[in-house]
C-alpha positions in Angstrom: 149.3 141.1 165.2 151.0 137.6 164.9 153.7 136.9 167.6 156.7 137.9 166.1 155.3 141.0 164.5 154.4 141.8 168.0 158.3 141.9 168.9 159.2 143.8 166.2 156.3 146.2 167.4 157.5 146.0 170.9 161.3 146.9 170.0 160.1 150.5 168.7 159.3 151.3 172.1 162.6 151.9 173.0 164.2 155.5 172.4 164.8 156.7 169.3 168.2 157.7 167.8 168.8 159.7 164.3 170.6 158.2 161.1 170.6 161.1 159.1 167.1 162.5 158.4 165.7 159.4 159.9 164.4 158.3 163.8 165.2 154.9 164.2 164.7 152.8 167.2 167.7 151.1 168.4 166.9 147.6 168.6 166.6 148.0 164.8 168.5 150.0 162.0 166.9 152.0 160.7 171.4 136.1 133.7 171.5 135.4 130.0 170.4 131.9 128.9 171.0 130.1 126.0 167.3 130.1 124.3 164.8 126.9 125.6 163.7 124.9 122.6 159.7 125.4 122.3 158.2 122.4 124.0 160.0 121.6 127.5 159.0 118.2 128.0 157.3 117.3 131.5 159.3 115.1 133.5 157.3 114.9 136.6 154.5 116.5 138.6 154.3 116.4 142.5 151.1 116.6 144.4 152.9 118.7 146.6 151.6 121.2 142.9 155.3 121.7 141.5 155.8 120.2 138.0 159.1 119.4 136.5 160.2 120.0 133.0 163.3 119.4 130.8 165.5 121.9 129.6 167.9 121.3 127.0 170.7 123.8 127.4 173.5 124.5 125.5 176.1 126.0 128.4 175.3 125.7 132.1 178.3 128.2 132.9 177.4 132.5 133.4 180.8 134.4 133.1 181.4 137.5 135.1 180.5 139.6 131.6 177.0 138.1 131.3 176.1 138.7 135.2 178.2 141.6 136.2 179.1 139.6 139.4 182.8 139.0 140.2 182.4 135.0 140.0 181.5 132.8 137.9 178.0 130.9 138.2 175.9 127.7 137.9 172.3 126.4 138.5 171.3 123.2 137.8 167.3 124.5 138.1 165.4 127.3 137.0 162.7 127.8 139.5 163.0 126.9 143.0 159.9 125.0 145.6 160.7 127.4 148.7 159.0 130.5 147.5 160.9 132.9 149.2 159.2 136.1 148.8 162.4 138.5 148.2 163.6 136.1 145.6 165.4 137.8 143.2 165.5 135.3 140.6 161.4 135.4 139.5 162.5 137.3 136.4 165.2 134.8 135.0 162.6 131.8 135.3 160.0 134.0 133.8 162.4 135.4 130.9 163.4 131.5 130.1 159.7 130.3 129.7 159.1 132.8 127.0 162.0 132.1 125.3 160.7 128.6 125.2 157.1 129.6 124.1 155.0 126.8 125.3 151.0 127.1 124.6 149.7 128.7 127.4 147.5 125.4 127.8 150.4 122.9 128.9 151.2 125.9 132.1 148.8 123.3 134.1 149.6 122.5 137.9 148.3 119.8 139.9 146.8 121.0 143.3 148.4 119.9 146.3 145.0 119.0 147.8 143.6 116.3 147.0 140.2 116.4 145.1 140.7 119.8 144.0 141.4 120.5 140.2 144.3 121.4 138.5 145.3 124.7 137.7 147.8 126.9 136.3 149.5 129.3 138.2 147.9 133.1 138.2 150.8 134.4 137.3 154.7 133.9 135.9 155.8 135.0 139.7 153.8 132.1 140.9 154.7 129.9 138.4 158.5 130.3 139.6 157.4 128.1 142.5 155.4 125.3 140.4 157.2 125.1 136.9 160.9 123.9 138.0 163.0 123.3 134.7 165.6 121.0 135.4 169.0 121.2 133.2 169.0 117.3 133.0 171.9 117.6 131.0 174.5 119.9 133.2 177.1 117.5 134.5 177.4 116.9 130.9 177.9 120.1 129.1 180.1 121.2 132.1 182.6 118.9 131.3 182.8 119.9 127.7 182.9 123.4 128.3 184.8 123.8 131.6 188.0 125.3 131.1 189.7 126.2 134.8 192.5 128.5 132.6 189.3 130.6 132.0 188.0 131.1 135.2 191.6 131.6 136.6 191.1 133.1 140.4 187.5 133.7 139.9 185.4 131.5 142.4 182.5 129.4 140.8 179.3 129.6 142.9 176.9 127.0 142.4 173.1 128.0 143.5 172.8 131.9 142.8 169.4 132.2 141.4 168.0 128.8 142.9 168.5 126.7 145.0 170.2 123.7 144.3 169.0 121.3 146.5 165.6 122.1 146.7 163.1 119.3 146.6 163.4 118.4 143.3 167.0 117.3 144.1 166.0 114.3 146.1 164.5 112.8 142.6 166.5 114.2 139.8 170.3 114.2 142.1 171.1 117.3 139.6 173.4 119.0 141.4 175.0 115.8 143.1 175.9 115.0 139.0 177.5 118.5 138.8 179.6 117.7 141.7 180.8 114.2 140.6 181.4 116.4 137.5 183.6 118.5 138.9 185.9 116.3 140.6 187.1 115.5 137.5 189.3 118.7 137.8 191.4 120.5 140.0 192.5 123.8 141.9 189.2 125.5 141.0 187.6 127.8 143.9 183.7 126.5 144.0 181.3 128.3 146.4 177.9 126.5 146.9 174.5 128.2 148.5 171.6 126.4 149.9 169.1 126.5 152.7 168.4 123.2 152.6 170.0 120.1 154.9 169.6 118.1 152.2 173.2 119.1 150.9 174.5 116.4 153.8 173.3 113.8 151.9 176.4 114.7 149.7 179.3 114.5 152.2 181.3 112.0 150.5 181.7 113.9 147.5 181.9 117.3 148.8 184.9 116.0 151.1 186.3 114.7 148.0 186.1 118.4 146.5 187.7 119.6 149.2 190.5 117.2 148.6 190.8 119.0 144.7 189.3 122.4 145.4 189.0 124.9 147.5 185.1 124.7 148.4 183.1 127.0 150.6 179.7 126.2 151.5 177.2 128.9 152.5 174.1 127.6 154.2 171.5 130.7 154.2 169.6 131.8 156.8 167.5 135.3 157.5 166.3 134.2 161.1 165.9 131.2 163.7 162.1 132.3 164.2 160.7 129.7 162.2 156.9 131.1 162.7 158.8 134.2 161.5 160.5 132.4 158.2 157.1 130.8 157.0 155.4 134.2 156.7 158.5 135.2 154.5 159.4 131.7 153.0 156.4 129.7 152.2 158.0 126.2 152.2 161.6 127.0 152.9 163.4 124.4 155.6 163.0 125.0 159.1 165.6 127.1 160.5 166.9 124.0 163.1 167.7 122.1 159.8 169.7 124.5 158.8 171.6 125.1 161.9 172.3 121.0 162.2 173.3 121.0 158.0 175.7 123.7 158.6 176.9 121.8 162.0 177.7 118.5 160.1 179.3 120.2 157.6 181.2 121.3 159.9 182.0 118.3 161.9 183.1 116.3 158.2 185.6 119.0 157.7 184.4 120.8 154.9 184.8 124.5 155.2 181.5 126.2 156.1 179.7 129.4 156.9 176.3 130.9 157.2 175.0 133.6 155.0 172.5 135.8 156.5 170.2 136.5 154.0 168.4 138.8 153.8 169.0 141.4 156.6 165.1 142.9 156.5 165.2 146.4 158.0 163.1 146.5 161.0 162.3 143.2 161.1 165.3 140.9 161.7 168.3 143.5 161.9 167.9 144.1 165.1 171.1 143.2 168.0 169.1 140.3 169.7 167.6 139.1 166.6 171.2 138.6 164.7 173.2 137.7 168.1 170.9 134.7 168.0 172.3 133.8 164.6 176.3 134.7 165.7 175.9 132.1 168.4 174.0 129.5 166.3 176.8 129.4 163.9 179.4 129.4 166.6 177.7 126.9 168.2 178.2 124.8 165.0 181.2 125.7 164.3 180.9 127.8 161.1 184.0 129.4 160.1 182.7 132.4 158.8 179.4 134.4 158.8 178.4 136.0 156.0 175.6 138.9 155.2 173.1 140.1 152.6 171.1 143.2 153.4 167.8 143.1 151.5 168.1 144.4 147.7 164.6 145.2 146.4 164.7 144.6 142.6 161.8 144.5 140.6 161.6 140.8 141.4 162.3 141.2 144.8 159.6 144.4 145.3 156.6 142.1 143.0 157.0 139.6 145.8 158.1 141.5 148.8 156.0 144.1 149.4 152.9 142.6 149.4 154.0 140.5 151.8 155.2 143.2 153.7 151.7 145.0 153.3 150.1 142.2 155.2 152.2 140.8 157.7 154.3 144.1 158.8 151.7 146.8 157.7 153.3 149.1 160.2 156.7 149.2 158.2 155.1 150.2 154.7 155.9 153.8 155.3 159.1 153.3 156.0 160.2 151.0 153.9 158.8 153.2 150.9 161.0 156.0 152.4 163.9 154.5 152.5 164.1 152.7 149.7 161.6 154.6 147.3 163.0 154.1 143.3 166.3 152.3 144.7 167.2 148.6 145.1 168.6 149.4 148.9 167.8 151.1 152.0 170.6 153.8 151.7 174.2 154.4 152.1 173.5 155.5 156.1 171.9 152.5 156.6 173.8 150.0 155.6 177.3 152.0 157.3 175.0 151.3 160.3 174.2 147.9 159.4 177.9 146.8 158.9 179.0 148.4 162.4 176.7 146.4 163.9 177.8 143.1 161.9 181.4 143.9 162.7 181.0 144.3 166.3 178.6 140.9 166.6 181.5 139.3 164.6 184.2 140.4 167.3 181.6 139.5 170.3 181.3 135.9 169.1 184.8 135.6 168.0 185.2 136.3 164.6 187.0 138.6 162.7 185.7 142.4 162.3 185.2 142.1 158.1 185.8 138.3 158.6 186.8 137.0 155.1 186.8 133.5 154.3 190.3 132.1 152.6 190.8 135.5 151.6 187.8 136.9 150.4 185.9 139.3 151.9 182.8 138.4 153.9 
């Protein structure tokens, strides 16, 4: 077993407690889119094996009523490079690519080795990682359409079901355009999530925001193990990154926070394993920590759990318990979960239920 499974396996040598029915050792507890016309033209292809297409949309804005979330949404790709395995969002880039109904012949991506030849991705949960459609035309359409009497209180959160400065950002500056876009207006409450550090290229115009908005920006994290991260995120940013992003941020002003996502039963909920996260964003002076517990959607389970099966074989059975037909681990668990967020929050100074300008964190 790899080293950090080996710590995981080494925590469950500690006394058991009881949640419920359950032992559990204590170190752990236990979108719509508007349809894609039917050739996306290829913009670019990377031999990192990602290619980048054009997608001509006709809104770039989901209202609560289309996502059932409480905030309004935006994302500038569909796709994203990291890979994550939980990713939720598989089933939106899937769903949009056969809307568009491209000849399975064009789905062709370049290796990232050199020699090899190219070749299309085994399947649409793969393809996630190597088609990226880009919404060239965002910044655009968002300032025909935005209307801040609509959203009224409602925050808009850019970077929901990608990530918005992912690689392809460096190139196409997508989500820098949106930005610029949006200082054309004012009072609006924009939320922004990315695990990249390439979001400090964008200072200068997210202190502007701040100037005209109210802007929170939520740099995500699951775990400062990086050998950890890559067998969950295949090319995700190293944790450190991160951890200096979200510092700078924090430095320029802007108002900052890291989201711990996602909290992975057994493996990184336990105390040490999250205390290590507290003090890193204290240490960089976030000013408010955030949490996701693991949500195990269909999306989520296609890519999960065969990671799981290989690299935690040892939690299969319990993960199957506890979360069997459901998208959580349980009621009990996640009352457990929060105790233990709320007391980290007080140990390292923040707020038990910390909420950030009024919401609820």
């Amino acid at each position: 077993m790899r080293r950090a499974a080996g710590q995981v396996s080494r925590l469950y040598h500690l006394p058991p407690v009881r949640l419920g029915s359950v032992r559990i050792a204590p170190a752990q507890l236990g979108l719509p889119l508007d349809p894609a016309p039917r050739s996306l033209p290829v913009l670019e292809e990377k031999s990192r094996g990602a290619r980048f297409r054009e997608l001509a949309a006709r809104r770039v804005l989901n209202s609560p009523a289309t996502t059932g979330m409480g905030f309004w949404s935006l994302n500038p790709y569909v796709g994203c490079e990291f890979g994550c395995s939980y990713c939720y969002a598989r089933k939106t880039h899937e769903w949009v690519m056969d809307r568009a109904d491209t000849p399975a012949g064009e789905f062709v991506v370049q290796s990232p080795l050199p020699n090899l030849p190219a070749s299309r991705p085994s399947s649409p949960w793969e393809a996630f990682e190597h088609e990226i459609l880009v919404k060239n035309t965002a910044p655009d359409i968002l300032l025909r359409t935005l209307d801040p009497a609509r959203l009224k209180d409602a925050e808009l959160v850019i970077g929901t079901a990608t990530d918005p400065y992912q690689p392809a950002e460096r190139e196409f500056r997508l989500t820098r355009r949106v930005l610029e876009a949006l200082l054309r207006f004012q009072g609006l409450s924009i939320g922004l999530i990315t695990k990249s550090p390439l979001i400090t290229r964008d200072l200068d115009v997210l202190t502007a925001l701040s100037e005209r908005h109210k802007v929170s920006i939520n740099i995500s994290i699951a775990s400062l193990d990086g050998e950890l991260l890559r067998r969950l995120e295949a090319r995700s940013p190293a944790p450190h990154t991160r951890i200096r992003a979200l510092a700078r941020l924090c430095e320029a002003g802007i108002y900052a926070g890291m989201l711990i996502a996602p909290i992975l039963p057994g493996i990184t909920d336990g105390w040490a394993h999250l205390a290590r996260l507290f003090e890193a964003a204290r240490d960089a002076g976030a000013r408010y920590i955030h949490r996701a517990p693991l949500r195990l959607g269909s999306a989520a389970r296609s890519g999960f759990l065969p990671v799981l099966e290989r690299e935690f074989p040892e939690l299969v059975a319990r993960y199957r318990y506890r979360f069997g037909s459901r998208v959580n681990a349980g009621k009990d668990y996640e009352r457990a979960l929060q105790q233990r967020l709320d007391n980290l929050r007080v140990t390292f100074g923040y707020p038990a239920r910390a909420t950030a300008r009024g919401r609820r964190r």
